[in-house]
Structure formats: structure tokens, C-alpha cells
C-alpha positions, 0 to 999 in steps of 0.5 A: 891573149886573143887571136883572129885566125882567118882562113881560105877554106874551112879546116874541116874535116882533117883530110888534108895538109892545110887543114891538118896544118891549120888546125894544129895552129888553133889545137895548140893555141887553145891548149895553151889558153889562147882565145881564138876566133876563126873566120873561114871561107866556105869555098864551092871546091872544099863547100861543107854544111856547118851543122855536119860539124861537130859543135865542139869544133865549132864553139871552141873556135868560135867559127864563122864562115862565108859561103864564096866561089872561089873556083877559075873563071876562064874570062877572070883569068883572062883579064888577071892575066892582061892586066899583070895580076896574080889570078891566084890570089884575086880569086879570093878577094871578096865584098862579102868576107871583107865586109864580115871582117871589118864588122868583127873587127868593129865589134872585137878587139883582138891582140893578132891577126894570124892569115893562114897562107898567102891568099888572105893578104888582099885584106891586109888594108881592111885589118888595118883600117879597123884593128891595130893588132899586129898581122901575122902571115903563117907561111904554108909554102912559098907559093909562086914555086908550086906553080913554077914547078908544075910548069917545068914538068908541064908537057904542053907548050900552052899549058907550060907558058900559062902556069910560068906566067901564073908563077911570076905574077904570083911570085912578084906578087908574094915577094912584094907583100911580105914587107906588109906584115908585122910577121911571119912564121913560116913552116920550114927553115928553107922558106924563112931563109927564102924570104930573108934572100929576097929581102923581107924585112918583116921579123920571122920565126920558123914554125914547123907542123906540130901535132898531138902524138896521142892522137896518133897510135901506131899498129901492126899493119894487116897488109905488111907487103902493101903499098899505099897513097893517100892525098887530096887529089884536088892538088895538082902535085898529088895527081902529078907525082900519082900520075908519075908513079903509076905510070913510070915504076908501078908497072915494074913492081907489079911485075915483080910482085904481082900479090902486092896491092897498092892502095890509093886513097884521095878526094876527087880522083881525077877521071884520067887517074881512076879510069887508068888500067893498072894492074893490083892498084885498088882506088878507094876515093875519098876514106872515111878516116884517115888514121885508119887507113894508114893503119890498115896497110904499110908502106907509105908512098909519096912521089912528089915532083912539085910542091912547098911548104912541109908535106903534113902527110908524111909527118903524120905517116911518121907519127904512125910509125910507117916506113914512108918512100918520097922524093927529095922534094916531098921530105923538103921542109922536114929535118930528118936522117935520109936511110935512116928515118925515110926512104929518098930517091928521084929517079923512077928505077931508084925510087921502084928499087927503094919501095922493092927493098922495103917490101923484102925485107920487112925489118928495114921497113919496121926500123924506118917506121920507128925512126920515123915516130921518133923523129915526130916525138921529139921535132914535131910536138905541138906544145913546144911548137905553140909554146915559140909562137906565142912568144913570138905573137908577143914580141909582135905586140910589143913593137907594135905598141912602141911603134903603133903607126 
């Protein structure tokens, strides 16, 4: 079998969810002898020299990128917003990749199409044109209610009726473009069953986030009363759910134990966030490697208010054994035991009281870091995971070979 996988921004270095989240696609395929060719956009915001990665990576791959700028335009916005368009899906529509597309396509045949999100669809007629290989949507979220949730925990009344309208653009969008692939595997549960509410036809498979468990060794931690963050913080419900942590419930733990350090790790720290004067918060920006910071402190933090999709930090903060605390809406998506595998909680003195248990008492944290990789073992293995993909690519193959219009 032969798959393009496309992608909207390089997935290297594995630094963030879609990145972890795309690669454990390709990852699984090829150890399941699948050839893959990735054609990627190598965006101004995620920009990185091909020579700085490692040529396995590349060759495996067979990796080719077009540099593009992707980044908003205060007067493309504008016109998107006149004219009724998704702004965040035209900011990826490009001569220039489209053009690359259509010339491999031309010189290659391949068995799928594999889209990785939403913002590759605007090529959906361009494949079609030069391939008759199915095309197949890899879900990361349900896009439109990223934005519909950041727009409901938006202070400003301008600010708030911009990200609404964004979000119903988008959602109009998304909810119409389904039907156009032959295809979709999507993340989680909830998003499939989203899908299939608001009338998607095309046939879908629920793929959740898998990962190499070998990859991943947990360690006693050298820091056991430490908290720690770590996320890209060029995502707005990352700097959002920081922002609500360190603002609202920080300041009581501190108070509590004022030797506990919180650690917090990201790229592009906002100027608002790292400038902030908070007590025992070390800001460590953008780490070397991931794993090893994990690994370095104990309880994981993730105050998500917005989101979608399955948050891959979490699976991987299990996957090392760290007893994590969240909100409701940062473990959606992840089939788990709440007080068992993860600590829950919304509201900020429950969620302050959550993080002040596990700090107390170290084996309640232990016990949840091991339900945690436990649950990742037996739910969250790529080789059972890419094992149902495939099956699912060839059931696509096959209708369309016995439905080729």
C-alpha cells in the first residue's frame, strides 16, 4: 500500500500534539510496511530548515515541503469576514502547494489520500482531478468548537463577536466538507458521533492517538512536591487555561506551600504570561526535550478551558507515568477512570484542592501516574491502532474501485 499524507505544518520536532499526533500516524504505517510520502507546509509560525532534520526522518518519509505564510492578515481577514468565508481555512489555500500536489500526483500513483485536519480540504478537487485514490480526513478535532469555545471565555465584546462569527464560518464550513471525503477517521468517539448528528455521510472510523510505549520510560521524579506545565504556547487554549491557572489558583498553592515550584514550559510564551509576577513559577520557554522534562518534575498540569480533538500531552504524560490534574475539558476524547487514572476538576478551588491532595500525599499521586500508564498500554498502542486504519483504507479502496465516479 501507498499513502500521501499531507500535512499543514512540518511534524518536526515532536513538540506538540499535531506533531506527536501526525507522526504516530506515519510511525505506525511504516512499521506496518506501508509507503509513505509526506508533503508538508513549512509555515512562517512552525518555519524549520529541512537540513536541521535528521535524514531518517526525512527519507523514511520521503518528505517534501513548501515554504508558505500562513500567518493572519488583518485586511485578508477582513475581506474572509465580508464575503462569509472561513478566514481559518483560506489562510492555507496556495498556488504554490497545490501546484507541488498536482505534479506528484501526476508522476505517482497512490492507493490514499490521508489530509491530516481540516485545513488541507481546500485541495479536495485538485486530488480529484489528478488521482482516483480515495481521500481520507484524519480528524484532530471538530474544529469550529475550538474557536466557539474561546469566544465564550472571551472578555472583550469585540474580540468575542469576531471569534463567534470566525466560528460559525468555520463550523458551516466543516459541517458541509465532510460529505466530500470518502473517509474520516477521527480521534475520538465524540467527534464521530458528532459528525454522524450533523449528517455526515461519509463512512467513519474512530482512531484514537497511539503511540510506541517503548519510547516512553518512566522515572522517579528528582522534584516529587513539583508541579509542572508543558505545551505549545502558540495555541491559544494553552495560554488560556495558563493564564487561568496562574491567575486564579496558583496564588493559593503558593500560599500553602511556598517550596513548591511550578514549572512551566512552552514555545513562544506570550509577553503577557512570562512577564507575569507569580511567586515559585520558574518559565523555562521552549525545552530541548520534551521527555526529559517531564521526567525531571511530578505533577503534571493541564487547565484546559477550550479545545478539541484528544490532548496528546496527556497521553504521553501517562504514558510516563505522571499523575496528571485537568479539567473535563482537557481529558475529552480520552476513555479513562476519573479518581482513578487522572485527577478532574473545573472549578479553581476544586481544581487548587485536587493539585494540594496529590502534593500531600505522594502515594495517591504514584498510584494515579501507574493507573495512567496502564491505561496507555492497553487503549493507546500504535500497532493495534494503525492495524484498524489500514483495514479501514482498504475497505475505502474497495468501494472505490466498485464506485470509481
Amino acid at each position: 500500500m501507498k499513502v500521501l499524507q499531507l500535512s499543514n505544518k512540518i511534524p518536526y520536532p515532536e513538540k506538540d500534539g499535531g506533531a506527536l499526533a501526525t507522526n504516530a500516524i506515519t510511525e505506525g504505517l511504516l512499521q506496518a510496511g506501508v509507503e509513505v510520502k509526506l508533503l508538508a507546509m513549512n509555515t512562517k509560525k512552525h518555519f524549520i530548515d529541512l537540513e536541521s532534520i535528521p535524514k531518517k526522518f526525512r527519507s523514511d518519509r520521503q518528505l517534501e515541503a513548501i515554504t508558505m505564510d500562513t500567518s493572519v492578515k488583518p485586511i485578508n481577514a477582513l475581506v474572509a469576514l465580508l464575503a462569509g468565508r472561513s478566514y481559518n481555512v483560506s489562510r492555507f489555500k496556495s498556488e504554490k502547494f497545490g501546484k507541488k500536489l498536482a505534479e506528484i500526483l501526476q508522476k505517482e500513483k497512490f492507493d490514499i489520500i490521508h489530509l491530516e485536519g481540516l485545513y488541507l480540504a481546500p485541495y479536495i478537487n485538485l486530488i480529484r482531478k489528478n488521482s482516483k485514490a480515495p481521500i481520507v480526513l484524519r480528524g484532530h478535532n471538530v474544529e469550529w468548537k475550538i474557536w466557539h469555545k474561546l469566544a465564550k471565555e472571551e472578555k472583550s465584546g469585540l474580540k468575542k463577536q469576531y471569534l463567534l462569527t470566525l466560528s460559525k464560518q468555520l463550523k458551516d464550513y466543516e459541517e458541509n466538507v465532510v460529505n466530500h471525503f470518502d473517509g474520516i477517521a477521527t480521534i475520538t468517539h465524540r467527534d464521530l458521533n458528532y459528525f454522524k448528528r450533523t449528517g455526515c455521510k461519509a463512512p467513519m472510523i474512530n482512531i484514537p492517538f497511539g503511540m510506541d510505549i517503548s519510547k516512553y520510560t518512566p522515572k522517579e521524579s528528582k522534584h516529587p512536591h513539583s508541579l509542572f506545565f508543558i505545551g505549545a504556547l502558540d495555541w491559544l487554549p494553552n495560554v488560556q487555561g495558563l493564564d487561568w491557572f496562574l491567575t486564579t489558583i496558583w496564588g493559593d498553592i503558593h500560599a500553602r506551600y511556598p517550596h513548591i515550584k511550578f514549572h512551566v514550559a512552552g514555545r513562544k510564551m506570550p509577553e503577557s504570561i512570562r512577564k507575569g509576577v507569580y511567586k515559585g513559577v520558574v518559565f523555562h520557554g521552549e525545552v530541548e526535550d520534551a521527555k526529559t522534562f517531564m521526567q525531571e518534575y511530578n505533577i503534571m498540569i493541564v487547565p484546559l478551558l477550550a479545545g478539541g480533538g484528544m490532548r496528546v500531552k496527556i497521553i504521553e504524560g501517562m504514558a510516563m507515568a505522571k499523575p496528571i490534574v485537568t479539567t473535563r475539558m482537557g481529558i475529552e476524547g480520552i476513555e479513562c477512570n476519573i479518581g482513578k487514572d487522572v485527577l478532574v476538576k473545573d472549578k479553581p478551588v476544586d481544581f487548587c484542592e485536587a493539585v494540594c491532595s496529590a502534593l500531600e500525599d505522594l502515594n495517591l499521586a504514584a498510584n494515579i501516574g501507574k493507573n495512567g500508564r496502564i491505561l496507555v498500554e492497553s487503549e493507546y498502542d500504535v500497532k493495534k491502532i494503525s492495524h484498524n486504519l489500514i483495514g479501514f483504507y482498504k475497505d475505502r479502496m474497495k468501494d472505490k474501485s466498485q464506485n470509481p465516479a
